[in-house]
C-alpha positions in Angstrom: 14.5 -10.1 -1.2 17.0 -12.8 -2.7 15.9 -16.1 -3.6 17.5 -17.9 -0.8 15.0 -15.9 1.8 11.9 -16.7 -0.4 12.5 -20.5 -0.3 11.2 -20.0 2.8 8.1 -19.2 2.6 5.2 -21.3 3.1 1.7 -21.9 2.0 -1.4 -20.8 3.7 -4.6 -21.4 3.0 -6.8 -18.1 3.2 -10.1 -18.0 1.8 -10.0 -21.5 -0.5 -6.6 -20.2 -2.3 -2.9 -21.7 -1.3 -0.9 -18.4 -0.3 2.6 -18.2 -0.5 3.4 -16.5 2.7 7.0 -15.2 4.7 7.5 -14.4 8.3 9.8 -12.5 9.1 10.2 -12.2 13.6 10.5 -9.2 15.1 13.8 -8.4 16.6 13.9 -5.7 19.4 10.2 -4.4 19.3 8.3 -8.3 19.5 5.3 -6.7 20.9 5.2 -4.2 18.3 2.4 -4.1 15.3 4.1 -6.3 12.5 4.3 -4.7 8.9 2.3 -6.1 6.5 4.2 -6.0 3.1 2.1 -5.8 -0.1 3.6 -5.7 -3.6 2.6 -4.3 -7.0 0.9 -5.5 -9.8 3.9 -8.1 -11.5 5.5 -8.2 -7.8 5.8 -11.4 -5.5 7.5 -12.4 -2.1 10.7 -12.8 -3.6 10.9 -10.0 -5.8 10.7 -7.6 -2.8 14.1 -8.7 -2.4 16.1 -8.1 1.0 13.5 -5.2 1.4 11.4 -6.6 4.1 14.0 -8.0 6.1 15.9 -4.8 5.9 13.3 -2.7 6.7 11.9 -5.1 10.0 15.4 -5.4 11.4 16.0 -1.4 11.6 12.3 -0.9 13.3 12.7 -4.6 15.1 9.3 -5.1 14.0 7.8 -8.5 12.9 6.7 -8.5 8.9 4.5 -10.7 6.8 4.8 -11.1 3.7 2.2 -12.7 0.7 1.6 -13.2 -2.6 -1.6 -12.2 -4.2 -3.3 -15.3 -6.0 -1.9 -15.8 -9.6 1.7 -14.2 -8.2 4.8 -16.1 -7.1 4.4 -19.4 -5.5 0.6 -18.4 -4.6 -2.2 -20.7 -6.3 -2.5 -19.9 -10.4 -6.3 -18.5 -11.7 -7.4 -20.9 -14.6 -8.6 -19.1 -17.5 -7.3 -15.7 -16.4 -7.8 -14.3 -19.8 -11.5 -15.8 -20.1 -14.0 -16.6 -17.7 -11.5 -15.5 -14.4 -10.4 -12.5 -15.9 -10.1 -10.1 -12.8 -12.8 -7.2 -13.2 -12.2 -3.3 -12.4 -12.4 -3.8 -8.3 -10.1 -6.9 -8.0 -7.6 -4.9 -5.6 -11.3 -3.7 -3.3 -11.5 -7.6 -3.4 -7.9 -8.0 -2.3 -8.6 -5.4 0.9 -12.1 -5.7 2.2 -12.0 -9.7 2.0 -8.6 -11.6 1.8 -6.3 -9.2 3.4 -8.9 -9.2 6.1 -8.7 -13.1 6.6 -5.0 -13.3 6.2 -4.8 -11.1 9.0 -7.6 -13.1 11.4 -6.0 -16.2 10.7 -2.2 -15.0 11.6 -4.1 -13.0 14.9 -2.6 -9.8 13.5 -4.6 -6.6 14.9 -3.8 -2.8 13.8 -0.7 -4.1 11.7 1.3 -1.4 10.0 0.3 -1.5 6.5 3.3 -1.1 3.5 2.2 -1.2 0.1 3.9 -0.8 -3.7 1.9 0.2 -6.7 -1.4 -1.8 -6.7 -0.1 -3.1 -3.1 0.0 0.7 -2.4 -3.6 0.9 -3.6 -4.8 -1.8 -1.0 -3.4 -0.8 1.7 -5.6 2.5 1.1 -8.6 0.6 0.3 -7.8 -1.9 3.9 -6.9 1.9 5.6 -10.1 2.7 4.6 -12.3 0.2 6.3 -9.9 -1.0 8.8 -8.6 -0.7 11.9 -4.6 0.1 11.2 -1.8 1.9 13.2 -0.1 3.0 10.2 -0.5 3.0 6.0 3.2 3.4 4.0 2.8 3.9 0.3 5.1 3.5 -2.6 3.8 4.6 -6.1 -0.4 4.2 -5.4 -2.5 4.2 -8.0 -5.9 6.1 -6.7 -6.9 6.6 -10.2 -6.0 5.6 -13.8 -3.7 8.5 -16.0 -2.7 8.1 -19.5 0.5 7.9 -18.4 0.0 4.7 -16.4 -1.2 3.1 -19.5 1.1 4.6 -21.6 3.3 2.6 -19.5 2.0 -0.9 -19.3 0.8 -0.8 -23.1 4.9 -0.6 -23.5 4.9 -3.7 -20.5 2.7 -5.5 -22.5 5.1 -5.4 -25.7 8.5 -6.3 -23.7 6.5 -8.9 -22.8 5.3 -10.6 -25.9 8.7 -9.5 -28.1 11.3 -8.7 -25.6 12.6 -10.5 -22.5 10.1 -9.4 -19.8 8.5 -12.9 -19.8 12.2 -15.0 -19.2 12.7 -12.3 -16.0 9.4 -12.4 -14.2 9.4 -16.3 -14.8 12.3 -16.9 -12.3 9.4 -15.2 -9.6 6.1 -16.3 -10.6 5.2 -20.3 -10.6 2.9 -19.5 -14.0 4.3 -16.3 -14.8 1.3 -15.8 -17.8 -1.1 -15.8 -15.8 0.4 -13.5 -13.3 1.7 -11.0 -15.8 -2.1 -11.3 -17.9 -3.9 -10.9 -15.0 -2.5 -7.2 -14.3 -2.2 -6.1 -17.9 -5.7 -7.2 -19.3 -7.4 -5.5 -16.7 -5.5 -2.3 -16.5 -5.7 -2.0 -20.5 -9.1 -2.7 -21.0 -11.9 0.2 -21.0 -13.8 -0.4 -18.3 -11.0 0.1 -15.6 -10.3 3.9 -16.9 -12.9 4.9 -14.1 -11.1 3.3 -11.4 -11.1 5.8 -8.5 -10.6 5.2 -4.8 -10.0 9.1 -3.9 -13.4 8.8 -2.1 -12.4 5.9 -0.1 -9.5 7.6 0.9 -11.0 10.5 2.8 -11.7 8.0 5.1 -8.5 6.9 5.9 -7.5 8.6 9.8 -4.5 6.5 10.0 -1.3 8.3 10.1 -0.1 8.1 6.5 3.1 8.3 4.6 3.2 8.2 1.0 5.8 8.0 -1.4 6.7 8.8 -4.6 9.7 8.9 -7.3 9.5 12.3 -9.5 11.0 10.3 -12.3 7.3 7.5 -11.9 7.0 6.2 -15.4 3.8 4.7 -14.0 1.8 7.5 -12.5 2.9 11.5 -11.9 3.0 13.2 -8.1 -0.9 14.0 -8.8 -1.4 10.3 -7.3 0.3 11.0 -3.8 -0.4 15.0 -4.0 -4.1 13.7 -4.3 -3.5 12.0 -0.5 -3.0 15.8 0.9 -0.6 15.4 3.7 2.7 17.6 4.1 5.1 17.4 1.4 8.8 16.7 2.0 11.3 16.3 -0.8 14.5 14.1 -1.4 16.6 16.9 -1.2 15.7 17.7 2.5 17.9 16.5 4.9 15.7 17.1 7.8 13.9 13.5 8.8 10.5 13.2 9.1 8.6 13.6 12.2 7.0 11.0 14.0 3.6 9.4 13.1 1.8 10.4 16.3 2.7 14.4 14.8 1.5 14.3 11.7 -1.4 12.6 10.2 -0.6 12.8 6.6 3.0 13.1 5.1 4.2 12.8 1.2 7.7 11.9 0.5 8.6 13.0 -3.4 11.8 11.1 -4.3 14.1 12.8 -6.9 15.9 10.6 -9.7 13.7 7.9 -8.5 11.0 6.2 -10.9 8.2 3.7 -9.9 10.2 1.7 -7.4 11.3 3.2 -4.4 12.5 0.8 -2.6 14.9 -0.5 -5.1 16.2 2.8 -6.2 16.7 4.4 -3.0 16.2 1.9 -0.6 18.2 3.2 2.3 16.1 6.9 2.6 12.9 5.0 2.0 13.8 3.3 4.9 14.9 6.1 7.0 11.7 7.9 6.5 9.3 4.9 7.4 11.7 4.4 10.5 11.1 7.8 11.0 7.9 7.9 10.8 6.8 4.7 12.8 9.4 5.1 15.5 
């Protein structure tokens, strides 16, 4: 999403916390479910980019779009690297008790849920509990490799020494705490039992998940872990309708940990696809 569409976002208060917020209206399908749009763990409204309105003008369905606390123009967490420091089930938090409200206040019912990363992860956990018409995932984290911290341990130096901090700052109104937040909990010890593979064999929403092969972040054990039919990038046959198949696993070649980015027009093909 450029910065010229985030500017208009708005703030909403959910929960005690200011939530920066975009609406995007439906086009063709206005009494379709919207698509709720939840990004990863450094991720804000406006660094989706033109995603979201991309993706809800070739379905014609409504989207909503949010920052977590701490990210973009949503409310900042004092102390986020003392007393507030977010603890091991932060993104349970995010989908059993905000996402919840944000969704009772905008009267949103069995919304189609798309998530990136830890966005990918509550959508699972909301899938879980919740009643949803669909769960799209990108990259989701259902439990902690050494690869994943591998990863952000190399985040977490670009940030202090190289210029990771100047490029999230033109997304984030406090861009420490919103970069902190993520990286101190995912490096510290107590989060390398995070596991929500339980929670998902609850899920009986139909569910597409999607993966790069190339994921710096995670390896295909995180979506393979969903079960589901697999389908790779090299197939040119689309996939088959939601109401068809429960479960379905999209493994991107030459794509790392951002799908939408990389290959943006066959991510969007195959939730079309699958939603239609």
């Amino acid at each position: 999403m450029t910065d010229s569409v985030a500017t208009k976002s708005e703030k909403l208060s959910v929960l005690g916390v200011n939530l920066e917020i975009l609406r995007l209206p439906a086009s063709t399908r206005p009494d379709a479910s919207p698509i709720i749009f939840l990004h990863e763990g450094l991720g804000s409204v406006a660094m989706w980019r033109d995603f979201p309105k991309a993706l809800c003008a070739a379905t014609g369905r409504a989207g909503l779009v949010y920052s977590r606390r701490g990210y973009g123009q949503s409310d900042a967490i004092a102390d986020v690297r003392g007393a507030n420091r977010l603890k091991p089930h932060y993104m349970h938090h995010e989908a059993w008790q905000v996402l919840p409200e944000l969704l009772r206040m905008e009267g949103i019912a069995q919304p189609v849920l798309l998530g990136h990363s830890d966005g990918g992860t509550i959508a699972l956990l909301h899938a879980a509990r919740f009643d949803v018409q669909a769960c799209i995932v990108m990259a989701p984290h259902l439990f902690v490799e050494d690869i994943s911290i591998s990863a952000i341990a190399q985040a977490r130096e670009a940030y202090e020494s190289g210029d990771l901090r100047a490029r999230l700052a033109k997304y984030h109104a406090d861009v420490d705490c919103a970069f902190w937040q993520w990286n101190d909990i995912w490096l510290s010890p107590e989060f390398r039992s995070f596991n929500i593979e339980a929670e998902c064999e609850q899920i009986t929403c139909p569910l597409l998940a999607i993966q790069g092969q190339d994921d710096p972040y995670g390896s295909l054990a995180q979506i393979n872990a969903l079960g589901g039919t697999g389908h790779d990038s090299s197939s040119q046959i689309g996939l088959p309708p939601a109401r068809n198949l429960r479960r379905a696993l999209l493994k991107l070649e030459q794509c790392g940990h951002s799908p939408q980015k990389e290959q943006s027009m066959r991510v969007q093909q195959a939730i079309h696809s699958f939603i239609a």
